[in-house]
N, C-alpha and C positions, 0 to 999 in steps of 0.2 A: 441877343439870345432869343431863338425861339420859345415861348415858353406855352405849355398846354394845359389848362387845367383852370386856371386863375387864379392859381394855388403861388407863392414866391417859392423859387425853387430853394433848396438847400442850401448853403454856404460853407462849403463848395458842394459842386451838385454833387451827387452821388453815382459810384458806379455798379453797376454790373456787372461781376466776373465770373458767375456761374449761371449754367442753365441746366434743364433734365432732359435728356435722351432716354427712353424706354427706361422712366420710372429712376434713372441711376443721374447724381449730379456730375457734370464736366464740365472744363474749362472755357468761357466764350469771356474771348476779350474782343471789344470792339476799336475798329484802327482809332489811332491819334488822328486829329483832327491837321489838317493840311495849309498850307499859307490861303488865305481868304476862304478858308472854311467856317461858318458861323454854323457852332451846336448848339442842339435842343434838345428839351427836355420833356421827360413827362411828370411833372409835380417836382420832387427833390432827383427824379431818376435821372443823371447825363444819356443818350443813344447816341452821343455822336454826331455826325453829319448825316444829313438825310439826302437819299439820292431820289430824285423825281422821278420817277414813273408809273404812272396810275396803273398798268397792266403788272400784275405779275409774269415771271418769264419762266417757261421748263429748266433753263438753265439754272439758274438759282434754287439757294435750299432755302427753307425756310422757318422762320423764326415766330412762333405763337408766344401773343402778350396774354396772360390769361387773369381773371378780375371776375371775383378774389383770388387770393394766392398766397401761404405763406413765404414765400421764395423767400420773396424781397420786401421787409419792413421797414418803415421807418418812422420813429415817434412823429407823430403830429401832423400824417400824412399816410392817416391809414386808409383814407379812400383811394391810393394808389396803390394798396399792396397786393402782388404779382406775383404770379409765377413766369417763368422763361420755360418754355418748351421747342425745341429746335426739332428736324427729323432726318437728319443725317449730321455727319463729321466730314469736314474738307477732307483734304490732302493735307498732311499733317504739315505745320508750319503757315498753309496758302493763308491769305486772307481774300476772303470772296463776299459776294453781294447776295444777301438772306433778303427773300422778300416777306415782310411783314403785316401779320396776321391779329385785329382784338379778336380775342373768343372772349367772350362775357356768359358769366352764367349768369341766366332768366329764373329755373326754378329754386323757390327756396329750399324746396325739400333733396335737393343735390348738394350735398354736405362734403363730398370726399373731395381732399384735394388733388387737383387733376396734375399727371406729372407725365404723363403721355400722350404722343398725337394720337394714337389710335383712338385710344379711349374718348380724347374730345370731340372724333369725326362720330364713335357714334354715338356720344351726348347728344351730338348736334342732328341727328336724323330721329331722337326719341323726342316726341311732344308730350306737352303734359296740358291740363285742362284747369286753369287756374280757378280759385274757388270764388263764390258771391263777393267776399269781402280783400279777394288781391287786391293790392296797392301798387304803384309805381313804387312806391316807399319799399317796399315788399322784395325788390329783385335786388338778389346778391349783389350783381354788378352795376347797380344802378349809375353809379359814379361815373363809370366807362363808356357806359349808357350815352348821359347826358355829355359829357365833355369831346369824345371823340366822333358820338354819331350824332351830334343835337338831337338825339329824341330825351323826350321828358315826360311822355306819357303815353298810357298803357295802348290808345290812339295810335303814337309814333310807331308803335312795331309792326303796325298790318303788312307794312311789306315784306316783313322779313316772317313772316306766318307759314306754317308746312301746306302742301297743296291738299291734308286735311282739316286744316283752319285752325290747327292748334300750334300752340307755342314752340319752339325747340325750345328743349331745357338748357341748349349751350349754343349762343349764338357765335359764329364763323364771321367774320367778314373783314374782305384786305385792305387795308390800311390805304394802300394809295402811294405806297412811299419803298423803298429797301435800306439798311441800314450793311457795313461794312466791315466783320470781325474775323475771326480766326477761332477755330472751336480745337478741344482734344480732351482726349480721355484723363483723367488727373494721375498725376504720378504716381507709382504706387508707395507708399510710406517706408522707411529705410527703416529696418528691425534692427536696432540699437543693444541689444540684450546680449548680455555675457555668452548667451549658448549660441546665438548668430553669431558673434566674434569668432568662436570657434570652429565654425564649419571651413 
């Protein structure tokens, strides 16, 4: 099992079945895993198989891990807690290849949790001018930070700095990898009530 974090993942790992499109939760199941498939995880998170490809491709849609994030909790493993943000829906039923997105938020004073791409592309083009006493300790996403980009210090981000030398408040950057699911709008609820009987 691939495991990331150096966190022991869950027993059994945990899955994923929702994500947010434009602020609204749907359905994102990622495929079963295939004869000599080995899955990985992010902390107690299953994703499935991981497809290699360091480019993202126009073809594929795409899947934003975002950190922090109430999405997806889990006791004892709150340094992985996430939000899933996708920016489209297949062909209902397809399962297709989402290429894979961390956005980590940088600033602390960015509190709202993010549940749309848009909003986190322009998180990511707003800098902010961190104060005398920021800390690496200090960034929301530190966790995601350290474990998926090796940086660990306030040092590590110069390259990821705006072309006016200030931080983004929501870093962007691709994973390296695409993951394999099937997304859809959630059912709508079946109105059970005596007055629905009768129509």
């Amino acid at each position: 099992m691939a495991l990331w974090g150096g966190t022991p993942a869950a027993d059994p790992p945990l899955k994923n079945s929702t994500a947010y499109l434009r602020n609204q939760e749907v359905r994102f199941e990622l495929a079963p895993l295939e004869r000599g498939q080995q899955p990985f995880t992010i902390g107690p998170w299953n994703f499935g198989a991981r497809v290699s490809d360091r480019k993202p491709r126009d073809h594929r849609l795409n899947l934003y891990l975002v950190a922090p994030g109430t999405q997806h909790h889990a006791e004892g493993y709150e340094e992985f807690d996430h939000n899933d943000i996708i920016n489209a829906l297949p062909p209902e039923g397809a399962v297709v290849e989402w290429d894979v997105y961390w956005v980590i938020v940088l600033d602390p004073a960015l509190r709202e949790d993010i549940r749309d791409e848009q909003e986190l592309i322009v998180r990511a083009q707003e800098g902010f001018v961190p104060g005398d006493l920021f800390e690496f300790q200090d960034i929301p996403g530190q966790a995601f930070l350290r474990t998926f980009l090796g940086v660990d210090s306030l040092d590590g981000l110069a390259p990821y700095r705006l072309k006016d030398g200030h931080l983004p408040r929501v870093l962007i950057v691709p994973a390296g990898f695409a993951v394999r699911a099937s997304a859809a709008e959630p059912a709508s609820p079946v109105d059970e009530s005596p007055a629905a009987a009768k129509k």
